[in-house]
N, CA, C and O atoms as a GROMACS GRO file, in nm:
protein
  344
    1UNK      N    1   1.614   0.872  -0.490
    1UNK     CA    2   1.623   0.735  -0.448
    1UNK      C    3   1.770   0.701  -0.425
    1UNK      O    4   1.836   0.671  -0.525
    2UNK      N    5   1.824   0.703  -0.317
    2UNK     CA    6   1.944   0.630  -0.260
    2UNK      C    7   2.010   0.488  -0.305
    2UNK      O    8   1.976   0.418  -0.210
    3UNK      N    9   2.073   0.415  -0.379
    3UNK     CA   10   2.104   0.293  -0.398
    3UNK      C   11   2.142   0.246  -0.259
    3UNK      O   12   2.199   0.320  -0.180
    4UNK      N   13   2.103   0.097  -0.225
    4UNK     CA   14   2.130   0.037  -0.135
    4UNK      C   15   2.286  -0.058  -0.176
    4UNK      O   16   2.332  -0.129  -0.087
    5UNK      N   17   2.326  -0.055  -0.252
    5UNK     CA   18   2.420  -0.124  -0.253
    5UNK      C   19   2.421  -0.287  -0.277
    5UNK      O   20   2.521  -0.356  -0.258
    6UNK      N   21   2.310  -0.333  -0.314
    6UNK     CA   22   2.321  -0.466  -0.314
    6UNK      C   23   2.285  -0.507  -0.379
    6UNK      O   24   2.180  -0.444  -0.387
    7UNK      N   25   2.279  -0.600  -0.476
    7UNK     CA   26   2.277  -0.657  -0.619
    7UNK      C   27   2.226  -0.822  -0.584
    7UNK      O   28   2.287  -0.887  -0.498
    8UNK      N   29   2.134  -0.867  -0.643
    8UNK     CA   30   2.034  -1.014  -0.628
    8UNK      C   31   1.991  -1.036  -0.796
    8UNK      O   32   1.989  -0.951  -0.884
    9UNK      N   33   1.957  -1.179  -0.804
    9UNK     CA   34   1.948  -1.198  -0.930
    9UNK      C   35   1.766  -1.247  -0.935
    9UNK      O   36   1.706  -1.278  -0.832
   10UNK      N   37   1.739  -1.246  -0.990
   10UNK     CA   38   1.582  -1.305  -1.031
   10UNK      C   39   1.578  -1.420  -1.057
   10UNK      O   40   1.642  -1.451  -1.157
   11UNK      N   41   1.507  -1.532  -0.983
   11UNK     CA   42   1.526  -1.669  -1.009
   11UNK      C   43   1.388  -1.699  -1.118
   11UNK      O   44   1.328  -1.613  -1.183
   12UNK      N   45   1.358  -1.858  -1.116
   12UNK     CA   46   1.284  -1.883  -1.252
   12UNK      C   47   1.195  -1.868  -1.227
   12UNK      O   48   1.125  -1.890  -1.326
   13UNK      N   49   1.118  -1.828  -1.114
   13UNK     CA   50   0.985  -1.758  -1.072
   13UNK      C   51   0.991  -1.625  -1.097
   13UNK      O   52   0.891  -1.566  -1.139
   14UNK      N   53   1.126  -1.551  -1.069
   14UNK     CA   54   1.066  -1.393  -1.116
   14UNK      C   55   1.061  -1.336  -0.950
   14UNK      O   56   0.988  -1.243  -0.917
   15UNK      N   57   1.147  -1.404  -0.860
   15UNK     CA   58   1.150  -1.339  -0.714
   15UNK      C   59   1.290  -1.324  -0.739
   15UNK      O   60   1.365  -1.352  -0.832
   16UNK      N   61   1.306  -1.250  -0.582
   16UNK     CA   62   1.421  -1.155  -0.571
   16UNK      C   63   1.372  -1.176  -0.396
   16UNK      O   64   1.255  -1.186  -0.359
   17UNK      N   65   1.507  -1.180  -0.294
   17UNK     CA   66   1.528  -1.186  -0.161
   17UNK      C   67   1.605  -1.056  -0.124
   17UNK      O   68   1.720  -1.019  -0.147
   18UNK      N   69   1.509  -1.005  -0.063
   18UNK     CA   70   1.558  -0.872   0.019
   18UNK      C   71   1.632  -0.920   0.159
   18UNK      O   72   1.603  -1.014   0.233
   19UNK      N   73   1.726  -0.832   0.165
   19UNK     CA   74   1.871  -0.906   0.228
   19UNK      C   75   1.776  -0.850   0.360
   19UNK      O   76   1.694  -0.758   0.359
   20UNK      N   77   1.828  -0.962   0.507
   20UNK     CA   78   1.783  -0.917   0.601
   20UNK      C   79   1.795  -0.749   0.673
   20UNK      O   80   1.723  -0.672   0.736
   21UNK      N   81   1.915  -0.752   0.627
   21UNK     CA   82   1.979  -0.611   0.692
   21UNK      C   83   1.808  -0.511   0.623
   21UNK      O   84   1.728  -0.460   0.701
   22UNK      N   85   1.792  -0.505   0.464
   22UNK     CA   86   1.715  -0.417   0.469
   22UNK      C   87   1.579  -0.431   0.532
   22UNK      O   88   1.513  -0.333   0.568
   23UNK      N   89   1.520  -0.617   0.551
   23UNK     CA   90   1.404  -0.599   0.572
   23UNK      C   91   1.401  -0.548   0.722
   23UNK      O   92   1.302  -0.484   0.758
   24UNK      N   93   1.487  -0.568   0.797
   24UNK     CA   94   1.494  -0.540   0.944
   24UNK      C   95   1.485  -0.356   0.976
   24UNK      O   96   1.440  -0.299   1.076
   25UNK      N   97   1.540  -0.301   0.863
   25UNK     CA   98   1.556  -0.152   0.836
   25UNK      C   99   1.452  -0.079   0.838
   25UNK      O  100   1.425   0.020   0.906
   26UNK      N  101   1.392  -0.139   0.754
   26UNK     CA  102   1.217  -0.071   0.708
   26UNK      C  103   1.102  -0.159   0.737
   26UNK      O  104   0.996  -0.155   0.674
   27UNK      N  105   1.131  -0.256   0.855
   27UNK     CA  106   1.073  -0.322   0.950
   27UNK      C  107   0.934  -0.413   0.831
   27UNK      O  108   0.822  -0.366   0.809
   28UNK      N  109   0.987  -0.546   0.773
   28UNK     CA  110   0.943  -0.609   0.696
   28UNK      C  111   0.924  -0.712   0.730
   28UNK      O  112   1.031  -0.766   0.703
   29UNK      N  113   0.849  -0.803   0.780
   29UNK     CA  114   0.830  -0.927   0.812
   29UNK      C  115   0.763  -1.001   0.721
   29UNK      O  116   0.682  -0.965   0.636
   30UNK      N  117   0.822  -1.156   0.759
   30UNK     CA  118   0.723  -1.207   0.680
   30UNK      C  119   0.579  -1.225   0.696
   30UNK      O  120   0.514  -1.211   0.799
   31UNK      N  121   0.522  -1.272   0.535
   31UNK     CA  122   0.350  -1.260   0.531
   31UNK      C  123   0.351  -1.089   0.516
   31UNK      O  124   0.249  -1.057   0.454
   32UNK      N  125   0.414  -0.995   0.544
   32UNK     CA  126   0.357  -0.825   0.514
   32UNK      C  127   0.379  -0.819   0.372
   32UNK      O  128   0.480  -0.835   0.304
   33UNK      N  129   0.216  -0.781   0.333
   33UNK     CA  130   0.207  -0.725   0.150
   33UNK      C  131   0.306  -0.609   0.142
   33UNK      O  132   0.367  -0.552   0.232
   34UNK      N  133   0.307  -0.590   0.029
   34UNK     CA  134   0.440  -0.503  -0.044
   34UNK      C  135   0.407  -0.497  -0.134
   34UNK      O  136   0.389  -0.597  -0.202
   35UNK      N  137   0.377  -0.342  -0.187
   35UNK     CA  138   0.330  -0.289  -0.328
   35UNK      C  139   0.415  -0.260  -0.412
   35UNK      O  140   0.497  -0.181  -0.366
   36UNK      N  141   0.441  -0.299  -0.557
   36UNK     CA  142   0.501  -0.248  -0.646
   36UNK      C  143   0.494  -0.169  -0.726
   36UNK      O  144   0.413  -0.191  -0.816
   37UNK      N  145   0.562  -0.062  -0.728
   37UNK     CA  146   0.500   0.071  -0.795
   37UNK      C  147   0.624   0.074  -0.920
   37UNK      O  148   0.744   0.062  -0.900
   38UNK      N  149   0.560   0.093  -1.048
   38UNK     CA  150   0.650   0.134  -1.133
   38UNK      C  151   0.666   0.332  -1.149
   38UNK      O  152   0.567   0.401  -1.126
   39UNK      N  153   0.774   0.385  -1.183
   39UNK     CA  154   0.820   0.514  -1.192
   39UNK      C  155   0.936   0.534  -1.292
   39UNK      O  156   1.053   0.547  -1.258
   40UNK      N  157   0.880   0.534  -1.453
   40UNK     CA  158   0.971   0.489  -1.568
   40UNK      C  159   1.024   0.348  -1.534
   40UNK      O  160   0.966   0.246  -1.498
   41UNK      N  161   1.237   0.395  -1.572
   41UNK     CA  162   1.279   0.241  -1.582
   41UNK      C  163   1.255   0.218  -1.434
   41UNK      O  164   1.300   0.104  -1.421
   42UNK      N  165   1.213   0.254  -1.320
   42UNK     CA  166   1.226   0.222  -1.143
   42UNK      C  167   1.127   0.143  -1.126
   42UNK      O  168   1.008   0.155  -1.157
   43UNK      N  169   1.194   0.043  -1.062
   43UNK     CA  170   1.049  -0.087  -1.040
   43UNK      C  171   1.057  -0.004  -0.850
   43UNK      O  172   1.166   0.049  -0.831
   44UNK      N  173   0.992   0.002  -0.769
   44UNK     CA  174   0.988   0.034  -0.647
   44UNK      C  175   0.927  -0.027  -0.581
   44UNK      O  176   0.812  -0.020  -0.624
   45UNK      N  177   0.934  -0.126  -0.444
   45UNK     CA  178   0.870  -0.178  -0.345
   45UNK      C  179   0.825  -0.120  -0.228
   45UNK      O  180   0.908  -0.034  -0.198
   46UNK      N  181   0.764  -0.123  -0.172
   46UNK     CA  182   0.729  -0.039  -0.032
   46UNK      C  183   0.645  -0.114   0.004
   46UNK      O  184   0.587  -0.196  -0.068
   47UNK      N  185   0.622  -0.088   0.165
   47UNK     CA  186   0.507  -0.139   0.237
   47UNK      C  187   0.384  -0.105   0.235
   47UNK      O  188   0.348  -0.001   0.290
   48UNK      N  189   0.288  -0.194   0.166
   48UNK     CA  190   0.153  -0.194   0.142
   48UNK      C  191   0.088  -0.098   0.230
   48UNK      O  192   0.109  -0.127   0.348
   49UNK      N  193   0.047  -0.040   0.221
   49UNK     CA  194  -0.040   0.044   0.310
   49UNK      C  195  -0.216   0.115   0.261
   49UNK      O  196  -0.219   0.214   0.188
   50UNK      N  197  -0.320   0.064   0.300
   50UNK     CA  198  -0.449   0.066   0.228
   50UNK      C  199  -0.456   0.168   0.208
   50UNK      O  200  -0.394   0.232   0.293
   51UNK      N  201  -0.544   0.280   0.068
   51UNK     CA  202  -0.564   0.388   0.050
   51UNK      C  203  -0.724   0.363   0.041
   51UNK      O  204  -0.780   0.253   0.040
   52UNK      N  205  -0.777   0.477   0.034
   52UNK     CA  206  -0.951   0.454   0.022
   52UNK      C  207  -0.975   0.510  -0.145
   52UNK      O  208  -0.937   0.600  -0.220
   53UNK      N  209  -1.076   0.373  -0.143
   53UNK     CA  210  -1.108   0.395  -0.274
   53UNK      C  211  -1.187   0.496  -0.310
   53UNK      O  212  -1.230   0.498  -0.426
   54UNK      N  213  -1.219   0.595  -0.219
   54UNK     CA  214  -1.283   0.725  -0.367
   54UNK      C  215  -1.187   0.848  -0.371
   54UNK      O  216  -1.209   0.929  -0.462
   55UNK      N  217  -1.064   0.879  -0.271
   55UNK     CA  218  -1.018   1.020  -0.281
   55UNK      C  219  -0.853   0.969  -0.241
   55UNK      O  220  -0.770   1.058  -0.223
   56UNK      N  221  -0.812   0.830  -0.228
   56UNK     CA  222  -0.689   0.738  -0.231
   56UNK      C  223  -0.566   0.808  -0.122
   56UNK      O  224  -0.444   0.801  -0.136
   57UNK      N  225  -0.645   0.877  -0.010
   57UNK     CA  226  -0.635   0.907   0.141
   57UNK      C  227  -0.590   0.769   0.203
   57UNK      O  228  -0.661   0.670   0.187
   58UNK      N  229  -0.471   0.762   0.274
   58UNK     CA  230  -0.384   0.671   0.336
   58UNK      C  231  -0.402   0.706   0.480
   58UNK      O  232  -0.343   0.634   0.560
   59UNK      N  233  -0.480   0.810   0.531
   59UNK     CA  234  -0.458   0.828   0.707
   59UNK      C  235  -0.660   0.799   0.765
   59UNK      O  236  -0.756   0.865   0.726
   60UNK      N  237  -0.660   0.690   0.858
   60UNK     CA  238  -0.776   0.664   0.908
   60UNK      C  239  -0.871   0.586   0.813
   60UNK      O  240  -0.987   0.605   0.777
   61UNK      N  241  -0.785   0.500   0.788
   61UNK     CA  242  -0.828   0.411   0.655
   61UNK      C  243  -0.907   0.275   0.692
   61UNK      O  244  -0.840   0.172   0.704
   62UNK      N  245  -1.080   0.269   0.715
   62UNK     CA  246  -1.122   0.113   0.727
   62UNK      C  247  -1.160   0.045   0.652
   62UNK      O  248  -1.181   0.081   0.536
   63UNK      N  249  -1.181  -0.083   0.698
   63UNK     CA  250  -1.234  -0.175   0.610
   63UNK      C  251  -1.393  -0.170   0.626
   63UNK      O  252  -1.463  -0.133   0.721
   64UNK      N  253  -1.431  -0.228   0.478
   64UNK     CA  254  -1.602  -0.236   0.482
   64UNK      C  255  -1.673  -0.326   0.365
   64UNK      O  256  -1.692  -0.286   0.250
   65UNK      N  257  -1.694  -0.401   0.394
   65UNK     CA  258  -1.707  -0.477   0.247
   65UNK      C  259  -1.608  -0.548   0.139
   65UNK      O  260  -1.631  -0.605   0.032
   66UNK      N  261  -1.486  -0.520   0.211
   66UNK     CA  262  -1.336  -0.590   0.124
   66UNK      C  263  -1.301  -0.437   0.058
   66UNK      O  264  -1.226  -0.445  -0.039
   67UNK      N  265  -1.331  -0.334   0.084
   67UNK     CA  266  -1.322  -0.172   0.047
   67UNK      C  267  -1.265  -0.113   0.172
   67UNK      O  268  -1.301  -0.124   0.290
   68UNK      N  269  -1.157  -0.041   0.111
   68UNK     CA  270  -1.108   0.066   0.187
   68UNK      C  271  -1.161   0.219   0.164
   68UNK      O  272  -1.154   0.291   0.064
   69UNK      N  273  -1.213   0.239   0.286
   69UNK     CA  274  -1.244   0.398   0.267
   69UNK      C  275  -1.209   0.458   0.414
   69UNK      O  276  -1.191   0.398   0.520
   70UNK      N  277  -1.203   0.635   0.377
   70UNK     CA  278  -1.141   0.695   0.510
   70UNK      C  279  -1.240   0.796   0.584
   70UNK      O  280  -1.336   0.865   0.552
   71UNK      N  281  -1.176   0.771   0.685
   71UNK     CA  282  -1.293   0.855   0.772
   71UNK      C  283  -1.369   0.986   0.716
   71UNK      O  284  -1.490   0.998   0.733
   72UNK      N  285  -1.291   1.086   0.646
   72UNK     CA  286  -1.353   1.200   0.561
   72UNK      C  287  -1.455   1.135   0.496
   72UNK      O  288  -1.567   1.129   0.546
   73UNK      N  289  -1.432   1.090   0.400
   73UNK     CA  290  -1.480   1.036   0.258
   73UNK      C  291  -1.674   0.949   0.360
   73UNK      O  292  -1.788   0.968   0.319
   74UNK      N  293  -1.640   0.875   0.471
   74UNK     CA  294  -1.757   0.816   0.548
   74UNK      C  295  -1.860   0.911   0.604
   74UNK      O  296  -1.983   0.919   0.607
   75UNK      N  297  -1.751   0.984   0.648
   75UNK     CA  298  -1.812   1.124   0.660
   75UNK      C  299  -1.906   1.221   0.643
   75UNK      O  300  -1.973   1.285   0.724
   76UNK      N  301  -1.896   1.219   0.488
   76UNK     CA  302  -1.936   1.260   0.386
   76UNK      C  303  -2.057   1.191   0.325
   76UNK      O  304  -2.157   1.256   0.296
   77UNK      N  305  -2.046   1.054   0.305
   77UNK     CA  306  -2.152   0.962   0.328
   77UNK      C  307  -2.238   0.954   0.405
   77UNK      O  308  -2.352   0.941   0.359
   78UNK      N  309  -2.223   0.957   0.524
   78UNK     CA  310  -2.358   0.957   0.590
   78UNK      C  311  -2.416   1.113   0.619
   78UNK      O  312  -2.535   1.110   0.648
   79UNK      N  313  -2.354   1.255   0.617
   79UNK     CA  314  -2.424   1.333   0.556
   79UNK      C  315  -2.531   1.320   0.430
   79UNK      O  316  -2.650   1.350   0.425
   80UNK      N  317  -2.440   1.260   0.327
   80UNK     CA  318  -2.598   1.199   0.201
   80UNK      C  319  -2.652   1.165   0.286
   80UNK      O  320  -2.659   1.263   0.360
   81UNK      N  321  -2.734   1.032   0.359
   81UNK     CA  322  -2.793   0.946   0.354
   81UNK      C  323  -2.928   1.037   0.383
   81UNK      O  324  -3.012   1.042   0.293
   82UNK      N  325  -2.954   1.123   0.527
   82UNK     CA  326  -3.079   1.180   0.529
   82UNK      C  327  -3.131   1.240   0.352
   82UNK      O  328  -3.241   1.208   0.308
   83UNK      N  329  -3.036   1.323   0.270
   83UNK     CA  330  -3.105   1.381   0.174
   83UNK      C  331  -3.160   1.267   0.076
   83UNK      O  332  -3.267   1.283   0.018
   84UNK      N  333  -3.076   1.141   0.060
   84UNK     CA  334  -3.168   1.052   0.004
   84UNK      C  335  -3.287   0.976  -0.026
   84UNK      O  336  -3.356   0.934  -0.120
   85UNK      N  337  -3.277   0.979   0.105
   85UNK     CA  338  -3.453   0.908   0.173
   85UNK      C  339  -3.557   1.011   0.172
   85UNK      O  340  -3.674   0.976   0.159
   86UNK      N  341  -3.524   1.141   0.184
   86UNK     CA  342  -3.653   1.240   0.124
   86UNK      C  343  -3.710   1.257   0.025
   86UNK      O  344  -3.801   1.340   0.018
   0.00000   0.00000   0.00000
C-alpha cells in the first residue's frame, strides 16, 4: 500500500473528505458506494463493486431479488432445476 501523502481529520460524525485530486484518480463520484475493508491496523476504501453471494466472484455479476449472483454460479442453477422436478 503506497501512502498518498495526505492527512484529514475525522469530524463529529466520523467522516473524512477524500481530496479531489484522489477522487478524480480512481474515478469517484459522488453518490458511488465505497466499501470498507479492514486488514489489521489498515482501515481501506475502494470502490464498491458487487460480488455473488454463493462463490463471491466479482466478473458477470447480476442482480435478482436484491442478490448478487454470477453467471457461473446461474449456470449451475439451472442445470439443477430439470433434476429437481423428477
Amino acid at each position: 500500500m503506497k501512502p498518498a501523502g495526505v492527512v484529514r481529520k475525522v469530524d463529529q460524525l466520523g467522516r473524512i473528505v477524500l481530496p479531489k485530486s484522489l477522487r478524480k484518480r480512481y474515478q469517484m463520484n459522488e453518490g458511488d458506494p465505497v466499501e470498507i475493508l479492514v486488514s489489521g491496523d489498515h482501515i481501506i476504501l475502494e470502490r464498491y463493486r458487487p460480488r455473488c453471494v454463493f462463490c463471491s466472484n466479482m466478473e458477470q455479476v447480476s442482480e435478482f431479488k436484491e442478490r448478487h449472483i454470477c453467471s457461473v454460479c446461474l449456470s449451475e442453477m439451472n442445470e439443477m432445476k430439470p433434476k429437481q422436478r423428477a
